[in-house]
C-alpha positions as CSV (number, residue, x, y, z in Angstrom):
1,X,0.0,0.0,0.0
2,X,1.2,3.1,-0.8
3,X,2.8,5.5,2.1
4,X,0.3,8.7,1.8
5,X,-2.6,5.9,1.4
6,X,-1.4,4.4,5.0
7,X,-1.3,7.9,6.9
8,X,-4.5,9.2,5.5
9,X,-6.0,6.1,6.5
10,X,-4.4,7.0,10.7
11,X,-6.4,9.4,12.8
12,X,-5.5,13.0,13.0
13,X,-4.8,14.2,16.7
14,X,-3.2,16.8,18.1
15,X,-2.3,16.4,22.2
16,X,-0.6,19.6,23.4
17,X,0.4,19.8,27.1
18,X,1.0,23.0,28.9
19,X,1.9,24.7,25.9
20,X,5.3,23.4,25.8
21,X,5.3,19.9,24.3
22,X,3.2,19.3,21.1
23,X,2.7,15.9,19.7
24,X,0.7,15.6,15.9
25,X,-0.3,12.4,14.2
26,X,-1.1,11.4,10.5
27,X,1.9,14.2,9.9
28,X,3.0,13.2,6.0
29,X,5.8,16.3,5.9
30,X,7.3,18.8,7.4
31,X,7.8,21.8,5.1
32,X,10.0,24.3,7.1
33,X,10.7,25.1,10.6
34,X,13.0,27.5,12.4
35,X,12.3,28.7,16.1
36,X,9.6,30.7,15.5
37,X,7.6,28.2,13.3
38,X,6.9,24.8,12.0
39,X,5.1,24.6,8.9
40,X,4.2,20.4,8.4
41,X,1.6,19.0,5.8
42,X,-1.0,16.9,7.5
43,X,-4.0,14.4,6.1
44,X,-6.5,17.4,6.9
45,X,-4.3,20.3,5.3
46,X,-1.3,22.7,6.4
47,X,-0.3,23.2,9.8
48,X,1.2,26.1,11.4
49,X,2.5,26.1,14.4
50,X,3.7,29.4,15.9
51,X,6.3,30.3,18.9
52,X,9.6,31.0,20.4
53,X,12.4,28.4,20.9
54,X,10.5,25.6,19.1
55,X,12.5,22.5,18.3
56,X,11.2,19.3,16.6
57,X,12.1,16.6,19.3
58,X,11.3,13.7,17.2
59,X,9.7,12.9,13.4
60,X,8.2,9.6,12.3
61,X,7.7,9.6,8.4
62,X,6.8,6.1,8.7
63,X,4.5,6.6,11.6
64,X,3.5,10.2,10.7
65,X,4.3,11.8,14.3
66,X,5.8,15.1,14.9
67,X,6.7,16.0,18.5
68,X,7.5,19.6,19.2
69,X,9.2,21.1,22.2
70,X,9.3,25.0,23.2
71,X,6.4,28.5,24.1
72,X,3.9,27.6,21.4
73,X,1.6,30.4,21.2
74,X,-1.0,29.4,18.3
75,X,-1.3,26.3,16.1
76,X,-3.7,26.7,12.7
77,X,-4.6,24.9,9.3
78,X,-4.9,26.3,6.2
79,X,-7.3,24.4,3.5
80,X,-4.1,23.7,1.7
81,X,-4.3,19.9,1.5
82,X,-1.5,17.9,-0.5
């Protein structure tokens, strides 16, 4: 089965714990990131996430997770779906 066929398929969840550790799921790329913000494609469009200090702890291409650590101050989609 193709790879974008297997994380559509995966739920898309966002858990985000005090602000300063974000965890995405069903993530199929991350676009560009620096410390102010993390632009990934997801199976329900773009997502921005927006802060100071933000570092990608950990991404899974084959399991789709992003995990982001730092002051995240906003997180939002655009319709832009790959």
């Amino acid at each position: 089965m193709d790879d974008k066929k297997i994380q559509s398929s995966l739920p898309h969840n966002l858990v985000l714990e005090d602000r300063k550790f974000l965890t995405v799921s069903s993530v199929r790329e991350v676009d560009s990131f620096d410390e102010q913000n993390i632009v990934a494609f997801t199976s329900l469009g773009e997502l921005t996430i927006s802060g100071n200090g933000l570092h990608i702890n950990r991404f899974s291409t084959d399991e789709g997770e992003l995990a982001v650590e730092g002051s995240i101050s906003s997180i939002s989609y655009s319709d832009n779906v790959q």
